[in-house]
C-alpha positions as CSV (number, residue, x, y, z in Angstrom):
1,X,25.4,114.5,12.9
2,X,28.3,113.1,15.1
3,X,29.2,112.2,18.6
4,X,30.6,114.7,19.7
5,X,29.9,118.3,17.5
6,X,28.6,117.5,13.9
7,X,29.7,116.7,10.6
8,X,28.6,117.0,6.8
9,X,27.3,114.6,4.6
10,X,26.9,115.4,0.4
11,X,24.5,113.2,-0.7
12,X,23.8,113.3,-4.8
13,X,20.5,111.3,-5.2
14,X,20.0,110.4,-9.2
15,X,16.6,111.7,-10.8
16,X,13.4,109.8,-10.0
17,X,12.2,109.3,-13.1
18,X,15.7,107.5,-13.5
19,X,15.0,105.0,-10.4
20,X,12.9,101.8,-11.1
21,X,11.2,100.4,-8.3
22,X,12.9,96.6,-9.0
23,X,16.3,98.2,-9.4
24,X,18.6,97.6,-6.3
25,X,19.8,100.7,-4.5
26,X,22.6,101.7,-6.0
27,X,25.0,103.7,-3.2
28,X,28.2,105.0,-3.4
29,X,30.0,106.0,-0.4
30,X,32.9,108.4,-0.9
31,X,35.7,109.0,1.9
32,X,38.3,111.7,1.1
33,X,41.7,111.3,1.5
34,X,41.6,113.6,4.6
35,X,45.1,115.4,5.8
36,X,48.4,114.4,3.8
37,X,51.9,115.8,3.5
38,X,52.2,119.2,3.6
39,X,48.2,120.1,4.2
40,X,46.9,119.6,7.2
41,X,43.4,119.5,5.8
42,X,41.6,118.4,2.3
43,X,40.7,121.5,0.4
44,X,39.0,120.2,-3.0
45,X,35.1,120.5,-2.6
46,X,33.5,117.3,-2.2
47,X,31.3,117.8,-5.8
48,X,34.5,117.9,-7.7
49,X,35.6,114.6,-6.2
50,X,32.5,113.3,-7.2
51,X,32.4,114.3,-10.8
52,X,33.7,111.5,-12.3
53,X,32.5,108.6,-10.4
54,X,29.1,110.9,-11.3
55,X,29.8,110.4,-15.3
56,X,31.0,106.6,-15.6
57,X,28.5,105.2,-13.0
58,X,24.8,103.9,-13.7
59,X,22.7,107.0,-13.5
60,X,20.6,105.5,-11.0
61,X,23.6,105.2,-8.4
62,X,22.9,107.7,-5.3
63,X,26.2,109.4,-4.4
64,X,27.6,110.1,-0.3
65,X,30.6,112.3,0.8
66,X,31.3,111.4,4.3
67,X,33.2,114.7,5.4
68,X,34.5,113.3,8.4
69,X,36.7,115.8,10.9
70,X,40.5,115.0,11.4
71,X,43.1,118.3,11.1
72,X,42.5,121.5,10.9
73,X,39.1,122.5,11.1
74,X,38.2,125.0,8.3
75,X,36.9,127.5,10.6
76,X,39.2,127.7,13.7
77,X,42.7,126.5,14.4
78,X,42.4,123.6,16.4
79,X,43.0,120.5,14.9
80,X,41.0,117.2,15.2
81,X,42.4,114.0,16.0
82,X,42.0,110.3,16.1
83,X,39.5,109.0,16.6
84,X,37.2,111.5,16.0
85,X,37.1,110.3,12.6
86,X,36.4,106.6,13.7
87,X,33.4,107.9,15.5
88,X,32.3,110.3,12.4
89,X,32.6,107.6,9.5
90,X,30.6,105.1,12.0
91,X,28.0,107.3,13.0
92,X,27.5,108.4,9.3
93,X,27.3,104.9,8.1
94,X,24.8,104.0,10.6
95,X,22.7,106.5,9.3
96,X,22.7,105.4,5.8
97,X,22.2,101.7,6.7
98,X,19.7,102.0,9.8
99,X,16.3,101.3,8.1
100,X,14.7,104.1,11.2
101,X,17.2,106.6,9.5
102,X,15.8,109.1,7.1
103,X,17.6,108.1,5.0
104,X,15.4,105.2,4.0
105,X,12.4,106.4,5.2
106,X,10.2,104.8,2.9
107,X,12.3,102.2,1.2
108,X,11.8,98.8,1.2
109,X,15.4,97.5,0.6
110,X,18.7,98.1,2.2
111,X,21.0,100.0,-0.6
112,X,23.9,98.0,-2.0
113,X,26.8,100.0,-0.6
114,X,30.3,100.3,-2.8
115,X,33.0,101.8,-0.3
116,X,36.1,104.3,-2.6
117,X,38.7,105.9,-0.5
118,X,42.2,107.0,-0.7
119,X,45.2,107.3,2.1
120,X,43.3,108.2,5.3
121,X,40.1,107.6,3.9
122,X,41.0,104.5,2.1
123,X,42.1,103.7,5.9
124,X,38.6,104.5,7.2
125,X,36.8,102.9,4.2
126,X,38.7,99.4,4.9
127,X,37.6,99.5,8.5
128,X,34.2,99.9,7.5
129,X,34.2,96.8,5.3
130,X,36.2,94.8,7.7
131,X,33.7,96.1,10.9
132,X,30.3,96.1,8.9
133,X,30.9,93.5,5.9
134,X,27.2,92.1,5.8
135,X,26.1,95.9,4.7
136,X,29.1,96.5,2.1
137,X,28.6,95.2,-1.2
138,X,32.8,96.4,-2.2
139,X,35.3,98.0,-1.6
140,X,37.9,100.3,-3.7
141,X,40.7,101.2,-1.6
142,X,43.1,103.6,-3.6
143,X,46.5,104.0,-2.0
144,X,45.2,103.4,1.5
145,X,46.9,104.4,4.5
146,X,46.5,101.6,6.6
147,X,49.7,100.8,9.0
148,X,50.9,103.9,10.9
149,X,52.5,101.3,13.6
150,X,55.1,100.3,11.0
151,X,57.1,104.0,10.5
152,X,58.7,103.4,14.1
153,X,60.0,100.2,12.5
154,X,60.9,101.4,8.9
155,X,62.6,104.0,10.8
156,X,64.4,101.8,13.0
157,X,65.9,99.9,10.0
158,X,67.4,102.5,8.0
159,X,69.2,104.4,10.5
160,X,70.2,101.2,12.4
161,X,74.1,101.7,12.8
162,X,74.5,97.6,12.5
163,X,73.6,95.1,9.2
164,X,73.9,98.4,7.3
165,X,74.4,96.7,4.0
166,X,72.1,94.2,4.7
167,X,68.7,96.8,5.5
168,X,69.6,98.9,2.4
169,X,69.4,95.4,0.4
170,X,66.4,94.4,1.8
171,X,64.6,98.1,1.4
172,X,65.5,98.1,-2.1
173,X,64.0,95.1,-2.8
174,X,60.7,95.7,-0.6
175,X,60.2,99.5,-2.4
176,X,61.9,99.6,-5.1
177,X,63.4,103.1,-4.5
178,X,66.8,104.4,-2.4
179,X,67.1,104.4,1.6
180,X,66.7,108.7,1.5
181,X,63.8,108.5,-0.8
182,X,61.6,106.2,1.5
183,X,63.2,107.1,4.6
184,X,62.5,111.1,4.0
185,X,59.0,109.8,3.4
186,X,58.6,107.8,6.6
187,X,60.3,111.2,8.3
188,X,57.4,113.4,7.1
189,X,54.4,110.7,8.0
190,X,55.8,110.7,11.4
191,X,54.8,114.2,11.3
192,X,51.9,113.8,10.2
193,X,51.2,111.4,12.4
194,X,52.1,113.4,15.6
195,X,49.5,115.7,14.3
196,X,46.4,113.3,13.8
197,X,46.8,111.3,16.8
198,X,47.4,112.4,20.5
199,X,49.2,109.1,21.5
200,X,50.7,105.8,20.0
201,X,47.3,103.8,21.5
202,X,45.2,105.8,19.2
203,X,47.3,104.5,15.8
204,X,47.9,100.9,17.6
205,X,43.7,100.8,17.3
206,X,43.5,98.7,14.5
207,X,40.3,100.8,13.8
208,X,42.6,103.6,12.6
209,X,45.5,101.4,11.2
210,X,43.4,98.5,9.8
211,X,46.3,95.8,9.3
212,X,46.1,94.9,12.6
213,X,42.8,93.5,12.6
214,X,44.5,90.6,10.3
215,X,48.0,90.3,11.9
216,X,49.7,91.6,15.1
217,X,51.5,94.5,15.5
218,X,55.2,93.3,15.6
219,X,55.6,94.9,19.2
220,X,54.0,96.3,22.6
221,X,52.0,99.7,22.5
222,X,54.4,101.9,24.0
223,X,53.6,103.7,27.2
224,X,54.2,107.3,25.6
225,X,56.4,107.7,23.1
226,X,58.1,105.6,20.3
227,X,61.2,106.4,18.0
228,X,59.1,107.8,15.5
229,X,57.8,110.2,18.4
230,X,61.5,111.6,19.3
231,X,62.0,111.9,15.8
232,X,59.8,114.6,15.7
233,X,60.9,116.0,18.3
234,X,64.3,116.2,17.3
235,X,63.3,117.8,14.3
236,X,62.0,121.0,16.6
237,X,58.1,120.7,16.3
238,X,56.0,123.2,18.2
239,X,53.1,121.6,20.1
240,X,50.8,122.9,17.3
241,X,53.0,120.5,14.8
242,X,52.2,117.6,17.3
243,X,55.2,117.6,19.4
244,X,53.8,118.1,22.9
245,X,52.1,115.2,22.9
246,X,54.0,113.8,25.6
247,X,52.5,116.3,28.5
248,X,49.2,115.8,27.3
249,X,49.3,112.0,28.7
250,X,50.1,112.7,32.3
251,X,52.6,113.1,34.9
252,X,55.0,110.5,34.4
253,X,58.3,110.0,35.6
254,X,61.5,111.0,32.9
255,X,61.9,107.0,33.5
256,X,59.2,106.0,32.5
257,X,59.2,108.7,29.5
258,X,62.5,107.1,28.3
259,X,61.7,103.6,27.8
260,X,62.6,101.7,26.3
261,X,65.2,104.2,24.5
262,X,67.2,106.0,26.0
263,X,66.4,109.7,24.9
264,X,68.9,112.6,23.1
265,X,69.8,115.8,24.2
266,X,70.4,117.1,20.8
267,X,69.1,120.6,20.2
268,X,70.5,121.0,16.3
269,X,68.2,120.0,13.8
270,X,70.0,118.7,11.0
271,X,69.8,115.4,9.4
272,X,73.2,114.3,10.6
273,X,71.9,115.1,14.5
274,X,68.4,113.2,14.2
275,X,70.5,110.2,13.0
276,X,72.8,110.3,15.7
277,X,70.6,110.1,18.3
278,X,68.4,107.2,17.0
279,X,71.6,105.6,16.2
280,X,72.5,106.2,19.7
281,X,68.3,104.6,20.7
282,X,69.2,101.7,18.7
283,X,72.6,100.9,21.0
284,X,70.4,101.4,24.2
285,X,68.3,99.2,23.0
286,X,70.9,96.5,22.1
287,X,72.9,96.9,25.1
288,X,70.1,97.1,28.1
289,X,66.4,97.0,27.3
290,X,66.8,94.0,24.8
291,X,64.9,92.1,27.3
292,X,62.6,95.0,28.8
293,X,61.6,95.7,24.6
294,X,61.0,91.7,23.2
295,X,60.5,91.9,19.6
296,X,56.8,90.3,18.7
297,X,56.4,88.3,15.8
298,X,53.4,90.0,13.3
299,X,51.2,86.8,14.0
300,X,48.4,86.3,11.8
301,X,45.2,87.0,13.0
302,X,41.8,85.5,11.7
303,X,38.9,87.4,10.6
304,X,36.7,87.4,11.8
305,X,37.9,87.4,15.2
306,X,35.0,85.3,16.8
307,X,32.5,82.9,15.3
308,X,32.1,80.5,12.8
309,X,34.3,81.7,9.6
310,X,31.7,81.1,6.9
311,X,29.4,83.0,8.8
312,X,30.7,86.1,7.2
313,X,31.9,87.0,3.8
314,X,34.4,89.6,3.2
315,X,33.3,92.1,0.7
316,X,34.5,92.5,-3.1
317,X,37.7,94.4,-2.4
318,X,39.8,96.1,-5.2
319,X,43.3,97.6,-3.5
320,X,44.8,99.9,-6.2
321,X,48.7,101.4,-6.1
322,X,50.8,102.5,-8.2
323,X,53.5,100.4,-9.4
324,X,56.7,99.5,-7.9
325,X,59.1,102.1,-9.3
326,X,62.3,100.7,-10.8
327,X,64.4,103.6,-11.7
328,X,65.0,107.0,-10.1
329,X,67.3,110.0,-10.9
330,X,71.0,110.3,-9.6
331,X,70.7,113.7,-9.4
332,X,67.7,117.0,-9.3
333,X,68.9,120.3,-10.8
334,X,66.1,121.7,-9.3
335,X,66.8,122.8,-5.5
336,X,63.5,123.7,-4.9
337,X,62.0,120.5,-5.7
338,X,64.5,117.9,-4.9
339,X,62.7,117.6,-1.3
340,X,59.4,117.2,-3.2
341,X,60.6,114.3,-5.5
342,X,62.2,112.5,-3.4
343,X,59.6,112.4,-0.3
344,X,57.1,111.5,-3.6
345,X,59.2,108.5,-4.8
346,X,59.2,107.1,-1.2
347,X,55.7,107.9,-0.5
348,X,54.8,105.6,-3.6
349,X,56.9,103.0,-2.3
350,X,55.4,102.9,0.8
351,X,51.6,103.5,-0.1
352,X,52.8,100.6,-2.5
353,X,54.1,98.1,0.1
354,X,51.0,98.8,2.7
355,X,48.4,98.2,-0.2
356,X,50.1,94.9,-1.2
357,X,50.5,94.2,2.6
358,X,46.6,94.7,2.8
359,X,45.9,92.4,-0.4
360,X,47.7,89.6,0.8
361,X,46.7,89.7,4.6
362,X,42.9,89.4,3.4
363,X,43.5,87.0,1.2
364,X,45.2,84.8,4.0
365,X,43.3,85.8,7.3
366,X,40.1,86.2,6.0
367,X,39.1,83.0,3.9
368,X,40.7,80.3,6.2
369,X,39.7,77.3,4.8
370,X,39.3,77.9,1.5
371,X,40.3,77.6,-1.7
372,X,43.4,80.2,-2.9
373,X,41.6,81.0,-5.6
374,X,38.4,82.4,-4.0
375,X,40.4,84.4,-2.2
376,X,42.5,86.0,-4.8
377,X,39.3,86.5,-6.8
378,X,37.2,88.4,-3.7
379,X,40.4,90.5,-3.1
380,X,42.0,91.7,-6.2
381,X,45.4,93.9,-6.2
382,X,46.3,96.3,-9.1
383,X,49.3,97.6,-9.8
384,X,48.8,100.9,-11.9
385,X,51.6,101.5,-14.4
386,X,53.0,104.7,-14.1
387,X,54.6,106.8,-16.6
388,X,58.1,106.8,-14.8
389,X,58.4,103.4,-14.8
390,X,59.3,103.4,-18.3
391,X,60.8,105.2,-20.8
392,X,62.1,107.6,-18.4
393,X,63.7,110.6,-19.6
394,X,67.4,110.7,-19.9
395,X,67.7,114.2,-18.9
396,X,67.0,114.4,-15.3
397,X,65.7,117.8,-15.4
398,X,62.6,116.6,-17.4
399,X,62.6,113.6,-15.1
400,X,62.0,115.8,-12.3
401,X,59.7,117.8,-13.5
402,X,57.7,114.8,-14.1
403,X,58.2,113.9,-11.1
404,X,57.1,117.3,-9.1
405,X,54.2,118.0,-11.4
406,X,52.8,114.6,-12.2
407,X,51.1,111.7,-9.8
408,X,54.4,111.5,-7.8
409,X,54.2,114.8,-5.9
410,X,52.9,114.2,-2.6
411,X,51.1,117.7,-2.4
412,X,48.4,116.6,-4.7
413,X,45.6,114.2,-4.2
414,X,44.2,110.7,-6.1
415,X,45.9,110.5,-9.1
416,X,43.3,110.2,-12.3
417,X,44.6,107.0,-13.4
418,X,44.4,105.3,-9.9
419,X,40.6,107.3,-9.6
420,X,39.3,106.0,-13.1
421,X,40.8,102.4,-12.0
422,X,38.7,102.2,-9.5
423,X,35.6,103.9,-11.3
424,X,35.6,101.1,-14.0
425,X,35.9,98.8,-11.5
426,X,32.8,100.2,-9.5
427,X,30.8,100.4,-12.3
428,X,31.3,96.6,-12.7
429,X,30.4,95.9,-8.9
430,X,27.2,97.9,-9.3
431,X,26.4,96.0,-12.5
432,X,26.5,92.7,-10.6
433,X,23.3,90.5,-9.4
């Protein structure tokens, strides 16, 4: 099924001698965490995934991989793109909901759907519950990415030649972690993100980055390309890495391509170069397009967007992240993974500061009117404890191998402890009348 090709769904339906007719349908809707850093595609069968949400949930709970396209396919090279996966997660939850789908042919109630995702399916799962909330019952988003806008930004700020004290003051105190750490991480989603969408309209849809269905971007979708964008193409991408993106949106004029930064001619590579020329973006932008590029305000938006307010009630949501990291290691005696720990530490931070972005923008935007307290108790965050937040080795060599083999490394997917936060949880939102 899909709209344009097809795509896969696992469904795990519990025994039927285990079902009882006044029983509500139990359904849990899976969305894997799709590309990340360092694999274009998700490689862990979808039965695995769903082994332990199998063993801890009522036994009469169906189960539902949505294996929704985005990266490389599995069986050619060519890599899908936003929003194919928009159109694949929408179509698929149509089909489970529609009561002419086969998929309730013969029921007589609609199944109580719990949503679980992580990163870019944590993304896709939040849009679902913010799109379709009267047929979501909760929603579990683990690490979620859901603000792709805000790298050009984050970028912006730590290479920013002026108020350098001041920006490395202010990142430490949003993530907890150094200005290399979180900005090597912004550096490789950038990548990433030149990969999975064809041009900065596609990650402006708040459908793909779902933080801007509650509050405004901060700025004006660019025409073509953004600071983020040169980045990667200072770093020397191939068009297979994302970096011909800009010839795939038209003839423009090298005018109109520039704004509103003016562009590098750098051909090295190195870090040094890349953060010359953004220095050298950031004085363009200071000296002539200040007016030309106004900085927006992240306005607050209300949800939902039309209507009366009460109309709608958001769905139980549970955001779960890790916890703000408070220490890190001077130093890595491991060359080979010094890359990998720190892009992990600053991948923590930020999947840290966009899930406590999300928990507090629903809480505000979408119970206007109400009582604080409803709010916070509809849309709860938790902060998981992690093992290097305390007690952390002196040695720095065990520290990093911590670090690289343990739930920091950004190579590997859901970390148990986040997973089985979000199982419990489940298993209470199934157990509810």
């Amino acid at each position: 099924m899909g709209v344009s090709g097809h795509i896969r769904l696992d469904v795990i339906s519990p025994h039927p001698s285990t079902i009882k007719p006044e029983e509500p349908r139990n359904l849990l809707v899976y969305l894997p965490p799709g590309p990340s850093i360092g694999h274009d595609s998700t490689s862990t069968p979808s039965v695995q995934r769903l082994a332990c949400f199998q063993a801890f949930l009522p036994p009469t709970t169906s189960h539902v991989v949505i294996n929704y396209r985005l990266g490389l396919n599995e069986d050619s090279s060519e890599i899908t793109r936003f929003p194919v996966p928009i159109h694949d997660v929408s179509t698929a939850f149509e089909f489970l909901t529609s009561s002419t789908s086969p998929f309730n042919r013969g029921q007589d109630r609609a199944p109580r759907i719990c949503l679980v995702g992580s990163h870019i399916g944590g993304a896709l799962a939040t849009m679902l519950a913010l799109t379709e909330p009267n047929s979501v019952h909760a929603l579990a988003a683990i690490e979620p990415m859901v603000d792709w806008v805000g790298l050009d930004e984050l970028v912006e700020q730590l290479l920013a030649a002026e108020s350098r004290k001041r920006h490395i003051q202010k990142t430490a105190a949003r993530y907890g972690v150094d200005n290399p750490s979180v900005l090597a991480a912004a550096e490789e989603l950038i990548k990433l993100r030149a990969k999975l969408f064809g041009t900065p309209s596609s990650y402006f849809d708040p459908f793909a980055s779902p933080t801007l269905f509650l509050r405004a971007p901060g700025r004006d979708t660019p025409w073509s390309t953004t600071v983020g964008d040169r980045l990667v193409s200072e770093m020397g991408l191939d068009e297979n890495d994302g970096g011909s993106d800009n010839e795939s949106n038209g003839n423009q004029s090298s005018d109109t391509m520039s704004q509103p930064y003016a562009s590098s001619t750098a051909s090295t590579t190195s870090s040094e170069t890349v953060e010359a020329a953004l220095v050298t973006d950031n004085q363009a932008i200071s000296s002539k397009d200040t007016e030309s590029s106004p900085r927006r305000r992240k306005v607050l938006r209300r949800w939902p967007a039309i209507g009366n307010p009460d109309s709608v009630l958001l769905p139980h949501v549970k955001v779960i992240v890790r916890g703000q990291l408070t220490a890190t290691p001077v130093t890595t005696p491991l060359p080979s993974d010094r890359k990998a720990v720190s892009i992990g530490l600053g991948l923590a931070a930020l999947k840290h500061a966009q899930g406590i972005e999300l928990a507090e923008l629903m809480r505000r935007a979408c119970f206007l009117g109400r009582e604080r307290g409803f709010a916070e108790e509809r849309v709860s965050l938790h902060e998981e404890k992690d093992a290097t937040n305390s007690d952390l080795p002196h040695d720095s060599t065990e520290w990093a191998k911590l670090s690289v083999l343990g739930n920091l490394d950004p190579r590997k997917e859901v970390a148990p402890d986040l997973r089985s936060t979000a199982v419990n949880w489940l298993h209470g939102m199934f157990q509810q009348e």
